[in-house]
C-alpha positions in Angstrom: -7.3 -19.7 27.9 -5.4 -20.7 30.8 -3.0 -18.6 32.8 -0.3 -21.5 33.4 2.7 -21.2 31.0 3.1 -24.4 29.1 6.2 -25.8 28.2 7.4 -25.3 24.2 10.2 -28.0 23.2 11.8 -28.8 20.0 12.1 -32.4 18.6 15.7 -34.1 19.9 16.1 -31.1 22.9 15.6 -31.0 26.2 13.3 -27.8 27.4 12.8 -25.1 25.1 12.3 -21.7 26.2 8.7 -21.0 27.8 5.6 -19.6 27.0 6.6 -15.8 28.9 10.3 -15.8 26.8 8.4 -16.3 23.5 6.3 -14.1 24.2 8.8 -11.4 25.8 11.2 -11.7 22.6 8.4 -10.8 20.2 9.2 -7.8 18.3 6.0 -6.6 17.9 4.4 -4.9 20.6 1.2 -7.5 21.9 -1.3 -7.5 24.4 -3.8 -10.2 25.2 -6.7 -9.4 26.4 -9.8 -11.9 28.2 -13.5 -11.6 27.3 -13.6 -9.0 30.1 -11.3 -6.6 28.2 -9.1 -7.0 30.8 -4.8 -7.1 29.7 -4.0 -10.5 31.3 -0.5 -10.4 29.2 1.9 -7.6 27.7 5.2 -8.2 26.2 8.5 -6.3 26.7 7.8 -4.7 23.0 4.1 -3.2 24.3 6.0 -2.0 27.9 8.2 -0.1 25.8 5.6 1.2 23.1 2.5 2.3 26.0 5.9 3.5 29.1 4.2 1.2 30.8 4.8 -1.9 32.8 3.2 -5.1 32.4 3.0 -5.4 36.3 0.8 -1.7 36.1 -1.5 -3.1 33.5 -2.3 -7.0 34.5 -5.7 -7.0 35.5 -6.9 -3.2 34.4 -9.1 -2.4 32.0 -7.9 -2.1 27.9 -10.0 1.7 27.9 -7.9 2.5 31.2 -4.4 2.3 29.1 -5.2 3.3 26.3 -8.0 4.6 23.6 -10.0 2.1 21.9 -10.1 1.9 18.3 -13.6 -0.3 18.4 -15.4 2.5 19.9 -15.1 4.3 16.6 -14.8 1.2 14.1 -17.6 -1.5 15.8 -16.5 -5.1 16.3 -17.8 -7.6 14.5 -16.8 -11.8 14.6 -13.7 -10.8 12.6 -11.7 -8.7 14.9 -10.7 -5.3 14.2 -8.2 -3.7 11.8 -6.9 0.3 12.1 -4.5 1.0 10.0 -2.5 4.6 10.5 -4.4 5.1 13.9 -3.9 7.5 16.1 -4.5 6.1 19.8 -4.8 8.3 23.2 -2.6 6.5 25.7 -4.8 7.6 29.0 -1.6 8.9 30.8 -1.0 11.3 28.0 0.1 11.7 24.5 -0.4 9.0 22.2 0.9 6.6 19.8 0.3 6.6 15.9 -0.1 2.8 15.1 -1.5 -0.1 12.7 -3.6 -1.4 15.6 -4.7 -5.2 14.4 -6.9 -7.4 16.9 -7.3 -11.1 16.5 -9.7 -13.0 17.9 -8.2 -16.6 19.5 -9.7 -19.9 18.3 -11.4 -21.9 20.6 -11.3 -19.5 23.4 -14.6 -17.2 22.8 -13.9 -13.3 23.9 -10.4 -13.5 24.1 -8.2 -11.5 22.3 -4.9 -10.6 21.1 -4.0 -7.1 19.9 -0.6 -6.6 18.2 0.7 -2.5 17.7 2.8 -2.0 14.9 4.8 1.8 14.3 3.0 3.4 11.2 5.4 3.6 8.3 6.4 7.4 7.8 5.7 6.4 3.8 1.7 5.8 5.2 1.5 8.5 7.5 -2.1 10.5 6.9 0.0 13.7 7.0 2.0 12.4 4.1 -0.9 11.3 2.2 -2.1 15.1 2.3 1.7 16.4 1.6 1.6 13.8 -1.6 -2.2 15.0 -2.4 -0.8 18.9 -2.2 2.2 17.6 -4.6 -0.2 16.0 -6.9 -2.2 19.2 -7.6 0.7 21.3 -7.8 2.0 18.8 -10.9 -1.2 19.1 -12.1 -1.4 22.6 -13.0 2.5 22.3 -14.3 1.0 19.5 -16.9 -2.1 21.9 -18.4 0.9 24.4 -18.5 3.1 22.9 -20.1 0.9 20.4 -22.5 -0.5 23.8 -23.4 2.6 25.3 -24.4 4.8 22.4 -25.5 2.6 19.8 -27.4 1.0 22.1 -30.2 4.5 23.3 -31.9 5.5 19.6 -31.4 3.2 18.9 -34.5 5.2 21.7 -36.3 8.2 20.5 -35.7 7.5 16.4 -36.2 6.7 17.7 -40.0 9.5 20.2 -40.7 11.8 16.9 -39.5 9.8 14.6 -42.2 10.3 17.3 -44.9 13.8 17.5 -44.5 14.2 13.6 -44.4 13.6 14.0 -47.9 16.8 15.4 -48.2 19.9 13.2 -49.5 22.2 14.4 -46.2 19.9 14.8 -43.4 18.6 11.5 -43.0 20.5 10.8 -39.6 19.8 14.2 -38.3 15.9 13.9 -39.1 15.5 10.6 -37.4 17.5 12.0 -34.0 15.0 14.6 -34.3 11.9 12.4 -34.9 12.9 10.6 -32.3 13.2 13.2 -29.8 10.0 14.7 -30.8 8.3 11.4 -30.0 9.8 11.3 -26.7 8.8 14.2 -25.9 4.7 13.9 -26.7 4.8 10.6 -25.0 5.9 12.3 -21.6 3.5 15.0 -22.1 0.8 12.2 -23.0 1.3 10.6 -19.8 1.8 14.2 -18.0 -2.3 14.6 -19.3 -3.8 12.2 -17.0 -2.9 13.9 -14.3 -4.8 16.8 -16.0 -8.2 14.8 -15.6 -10.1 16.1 -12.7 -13.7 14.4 -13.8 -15.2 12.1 -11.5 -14.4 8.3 -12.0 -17.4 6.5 -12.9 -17.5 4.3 -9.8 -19.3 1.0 -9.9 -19.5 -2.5 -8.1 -17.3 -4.8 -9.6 -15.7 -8.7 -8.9 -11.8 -7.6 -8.9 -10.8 -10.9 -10.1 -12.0 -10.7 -13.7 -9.8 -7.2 -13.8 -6.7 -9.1 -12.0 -6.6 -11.8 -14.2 -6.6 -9.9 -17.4 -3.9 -7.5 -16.1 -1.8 -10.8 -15.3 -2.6 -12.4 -18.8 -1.3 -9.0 -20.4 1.6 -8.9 -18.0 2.6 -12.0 -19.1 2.5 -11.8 -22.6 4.6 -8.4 -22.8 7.1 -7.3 -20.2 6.9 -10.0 -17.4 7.1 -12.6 -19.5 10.4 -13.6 -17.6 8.7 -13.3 -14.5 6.4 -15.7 -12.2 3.4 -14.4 -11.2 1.3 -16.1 -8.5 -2.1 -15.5 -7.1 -3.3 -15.6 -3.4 -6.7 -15.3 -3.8 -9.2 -14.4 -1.1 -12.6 -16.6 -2.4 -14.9 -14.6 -0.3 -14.1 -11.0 -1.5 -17.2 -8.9 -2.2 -17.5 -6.7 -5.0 -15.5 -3.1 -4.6 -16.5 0.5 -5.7 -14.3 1.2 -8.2 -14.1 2.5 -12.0 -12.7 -0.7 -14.3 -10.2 1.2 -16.7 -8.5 3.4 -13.1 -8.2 0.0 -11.4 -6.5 -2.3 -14.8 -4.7 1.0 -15.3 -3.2 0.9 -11.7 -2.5 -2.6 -11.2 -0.5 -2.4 -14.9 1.5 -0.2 -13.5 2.5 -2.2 -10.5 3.4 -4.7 -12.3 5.4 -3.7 -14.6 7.0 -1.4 -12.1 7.9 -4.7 -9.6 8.9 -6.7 -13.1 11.6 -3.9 -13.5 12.8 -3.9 -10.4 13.7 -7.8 -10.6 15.0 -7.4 -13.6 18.0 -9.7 -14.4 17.1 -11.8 -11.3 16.9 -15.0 -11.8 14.1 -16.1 -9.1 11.8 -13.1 -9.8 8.5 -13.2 -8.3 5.7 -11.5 -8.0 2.5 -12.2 -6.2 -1.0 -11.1 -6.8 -2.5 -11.1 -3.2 -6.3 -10.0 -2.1 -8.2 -10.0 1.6 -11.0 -8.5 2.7 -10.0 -6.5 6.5 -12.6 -6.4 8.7 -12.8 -3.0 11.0 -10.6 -1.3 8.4 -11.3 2.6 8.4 -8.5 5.2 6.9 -9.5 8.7 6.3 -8.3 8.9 2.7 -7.3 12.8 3.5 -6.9 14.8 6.2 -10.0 16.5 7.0 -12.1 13.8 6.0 -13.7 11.5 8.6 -12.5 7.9 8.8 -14.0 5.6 5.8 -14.2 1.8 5.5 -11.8 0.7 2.7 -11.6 -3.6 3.5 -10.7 -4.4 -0.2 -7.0 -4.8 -0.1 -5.4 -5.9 -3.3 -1.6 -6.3 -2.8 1.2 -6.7 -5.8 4.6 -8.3 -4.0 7.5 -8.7 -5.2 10.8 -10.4 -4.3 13.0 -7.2 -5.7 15.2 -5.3 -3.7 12.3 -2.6 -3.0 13.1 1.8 -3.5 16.1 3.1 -2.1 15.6 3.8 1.3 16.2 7.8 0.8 13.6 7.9 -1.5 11.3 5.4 0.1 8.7 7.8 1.9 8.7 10.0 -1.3 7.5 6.9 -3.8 3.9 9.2 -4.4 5.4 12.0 -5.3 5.1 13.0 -8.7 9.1 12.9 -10.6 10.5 11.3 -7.8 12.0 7.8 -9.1 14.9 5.4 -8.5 15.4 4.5 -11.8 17.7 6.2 -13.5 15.8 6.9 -17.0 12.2 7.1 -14.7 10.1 10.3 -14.7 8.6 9.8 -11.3 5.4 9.9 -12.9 3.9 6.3 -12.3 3.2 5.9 -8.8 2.5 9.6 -8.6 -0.7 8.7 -11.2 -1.4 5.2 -9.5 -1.8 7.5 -6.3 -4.2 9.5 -7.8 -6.3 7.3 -9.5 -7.1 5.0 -6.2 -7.5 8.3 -4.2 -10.1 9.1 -7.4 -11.4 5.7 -6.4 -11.7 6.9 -3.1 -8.9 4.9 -1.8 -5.3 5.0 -0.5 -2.0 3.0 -2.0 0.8 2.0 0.3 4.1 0.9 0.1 5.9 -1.3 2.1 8.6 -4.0 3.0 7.3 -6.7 4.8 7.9 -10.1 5.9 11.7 -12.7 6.3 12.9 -12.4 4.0 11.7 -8.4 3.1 9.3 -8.3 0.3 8.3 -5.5 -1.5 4.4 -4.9 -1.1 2.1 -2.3 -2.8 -1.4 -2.3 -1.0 -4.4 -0.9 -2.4 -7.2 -0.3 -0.2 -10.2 0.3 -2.0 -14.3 0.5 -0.5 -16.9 -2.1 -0.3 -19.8 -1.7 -3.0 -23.0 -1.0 -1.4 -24.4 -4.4 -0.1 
């Protein structure tokens, strides 16, 4: 990689800007580094993040700035992804980050790490608020399944018994109706209920992606085009089949209703395989490998921005007939799984991304 900054023009101009105001404008914070681990560049975005200058950290060391996430999570020819991590900065405190190095084509050693600020909805410390919240609704849904759902049966058949009648027809049905409501809430309230371990097996994703497309498609996306972005290479994950079709379901009808009405509505089915990626699934637990991401995107207008970092949470929704109960269960069965869910809005223009994370079978 050479140290002179080239020239960048545009087709029909004169000069364009160079190489160092590119760079400067980014608004991600990036560092380059040489096969040395040495910082030969740092941009006005990683000055700001590190409080340091660029001038203080041309030449020095990457381990004399700041921690290195590859001392935990090895390198290999892929680079190095760590999501949520919290990095030491070697003059003191530290910075909570998706740290995500590149390795540059054609220029063997060299490397280019870009720092992104960890969403407050992905936080670790969240994920164990969210995993506190989900027990707590769990011991509301034995309590209230156990004291709710048994009369229910009563009263569905007192309701039929008095349809019988000549004037209570209208009154019957309302209260048929309501009954059924009712048990289908405390149905779905149940699987949170389910504490047994998921039968986790090696499985190709892809068979279980393209069925939940096919069923997506032929119910309540049927307005709705759904793409694919298919990683080829992607191993088999750990996982247990009916958690994962379950989950991804759920997404997509979830993104489907958020577009609903619009008339370019699109969702994406994305997968990659992340090299280097290690989350701790809770706190407590020690870092695990989880490089299966499968990602559901949409083109919708994405949650409410006061209710954005509270998606996880069970009866938190911003619809206003939800129950706040979907994402809360998609949570839990990928942390069943062993893995984490995200949201986030990504990308020009924003998109609205749901990212599973899920572990590697055993090679």
């Amino acid at each position: 990689m050479a140290h002179s900054r080239s020239r960048v023009t545009e087709p029909g101009a004169g000069s364009g800007p160079d190489f160092a105001d590119l760079f400067a404008a980014l608004p991600v914070a990036v560092l380059v580094v040489d096969p040395e681990s040495r910082i030969v560049h740092a941009n006005a975005e990683c000055e700001t993040m590190l409080n340091l200058s660029e001038r203080a950290m041309l030449g020095q060391p990457l381990a004399t700035v700041m921690q290195d996430p590859g001392a935990l999570n090895p390198r290999d020819n892929h680079g190095l992804s760590a999501f949520d991590a919290e990095i030491a900065l070697v003059r003191g405190g530290s910075v909570r980050v998706d740290y995500v190095e590149t390795l540059v084509v054609d220029h063997p050693g060299w490397r280019t790490i870009t720092l992104h600020h960890a969403a407050a909805s992905r936080r670790l410390g969240h994920s164990a608020d969210r995993a506190a919240a989900a027990r707590a609704a769990i011991g509301a849904a034995a309590m209230l399944a156990h004291e709710i759902k048994n009369p229910l049966s009563g009263i569905r058949g007192a309701a039929q018994l008095l349809s019988k009648g000549k004037s209570a027809g209208e009154l019957t049905t309302l209260i048929t109706t309501e009954v059924d409501r009712v048990a289908a809430l405390i149905d779905r309230m149940q699987d949170f209920t389910d504490t047994r371990p998921r039968n986790l097996v090696p499985e190709n994703v892809y068979p279980l992606l393209d069925h939940a497309r096919r069923v997506a498609l032929a119910g309540f996306a049927q307005n709705v085009k759904i793409e694919e972005r298919f990683d080829p290479s992607l191993p088999p994950a750990l996982l247990d089949r009916d958690s994962l079709l379950q989950v991804v379901l759920n997404l997509l009808k979830n993104a489907s209703e958020a577009m609903q009405g619009q008339e370019d509505a699109r969702i994406t089915l994305a997968t990659a395989y992340r090299h280097g990626m290690a989350i701790a699934p809770a706190a407590g637990r020690p870092r695990q490998p989880l490089p299966i991401e499968i990602c559901v995107i949409d083109n919708g207008p994405g949650a409410p921005p006061d209710i954005a970092d509270h998606l996880f949470d069970p009866f938190i929704s911003g619809k206003p007939e939800g129950q706040g109960l979907g994402l809360a269960l998609v949570d839990k069965l990928v942390r069943d799984m062993g893995g984490i869910v995200q949201y986030a809005r990504e990308g020009t223009p924003p998109m609205t991304v749901l990212r599973i994370m899920l572990p590697r079978a055993p090679q």
